[in-house]
Steps between C-alpha positions, in 0.01 A plus 500: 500500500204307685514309778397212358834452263712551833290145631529344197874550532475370816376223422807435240725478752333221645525303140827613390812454623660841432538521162187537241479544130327777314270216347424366885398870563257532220326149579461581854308817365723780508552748189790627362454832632457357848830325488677813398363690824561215742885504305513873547360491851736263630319184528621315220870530384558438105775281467509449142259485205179329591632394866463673883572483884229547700672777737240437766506116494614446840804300359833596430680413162715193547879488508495397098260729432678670176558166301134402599379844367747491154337178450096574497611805275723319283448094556770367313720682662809286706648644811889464384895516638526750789173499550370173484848420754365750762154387493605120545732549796855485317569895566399731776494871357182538235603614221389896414337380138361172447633285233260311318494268169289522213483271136704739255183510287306679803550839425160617734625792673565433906367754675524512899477772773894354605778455239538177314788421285375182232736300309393314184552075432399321255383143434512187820787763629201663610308247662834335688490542842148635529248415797209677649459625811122471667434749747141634694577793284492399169776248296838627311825325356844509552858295390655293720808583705715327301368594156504920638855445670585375123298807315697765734822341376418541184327840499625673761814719508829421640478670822141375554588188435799485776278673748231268452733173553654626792167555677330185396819231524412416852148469448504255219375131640892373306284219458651313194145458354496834487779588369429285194198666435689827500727353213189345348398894433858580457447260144224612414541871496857489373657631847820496414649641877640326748282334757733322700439689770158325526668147527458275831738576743 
């Protein structure tokens, strides 16, 4: 490959901040063929369709870096339960697959170089709860604590579901404002177990 396409990428990661798109590439003058060498030589790491990490950016990849990378492949994707607790404080191990949400009439296949488990909603059950987070890095969404402690009650198994209470009932704020908002998702997704264990001592 010329020298010349090693300075242009240079220059890229002087615009970009890491991450750059396959259309990015092809604007700033690069060909397809060029982007599959600098993949296959190392400098750019595929991450999913149509999106890479420049290896040689002089950055590293931020602590969030897999629900910012699910979400430029896949943006309506929602960071969700486990997941979206770990990433927001609430839990301290990261959970081995992330958990994300997607409408139930998204059927676009997730691909990722890590494993993702996706659960389906439908309707404003999808949209509850949702924010955005902005980062240097690029933007992605997640649920709220209390609308994931409410979908890992309702999804999860038994002995998940114990686990996870034990570690995160001294971490809640036992706020009562929070604790109604916990029974405000309760409602609305039909939770039908106990959450007393949430109430303000």
């Amino acid at each position: 490959m010329r020298s010349t396409t090693y300075h242009r990428l240079d220059n890229l990661y002087k615009k970009y901040n890491g991450y750059i798109s396959t259309g990015q590439l092809l604007q700033e003058g690069f060909s397809n063929c060029q982007i599959a060498g600098l993949t296959e030589e190392g400098y750019l790491e595929r991450i999913c369709h149509g999106h890479y990490w420049m290896m040689q950016c002089g950055r590293e990849k931020p602590k969030e870096y897999k629900c910012i990378e699910v979400c430029l492949g896949y943006p309506r994707a929602v960071i969700a339960m486990k997941s979206a607790c770990f990433y927001q404080g609430l839990t301290e191990t990261e959970p081995e697959v992330l958990t994300v949400a997607t409408e139930r009439t998204d059927r676009s296949r997730i691909n990722m170089r890590f494993p993702v488990e996706r659960h389906y909603f439908s309707g404003s059950n999808f949209r509850a709860g949702m924010r955005t987070v902005e980062t240097a890095f690029g933007n992605y969404h997640i649920y709220d604590v209390e609308r994931s402690i409410c979908d890992i009650l309702r999804l999860g198994d038994r002995a998940s579901q114990e686990t996870f209470l034990t570690e995160i009932s001294c971490r809640l704020s036992q706020e009562e404002e929070q604790y109604e908002r916990i029974l405000k998702y309760a409602e609305m997704l039909r939770l039908n177990s106990s959450l007393s264990v949430f109430r303000k001592q």
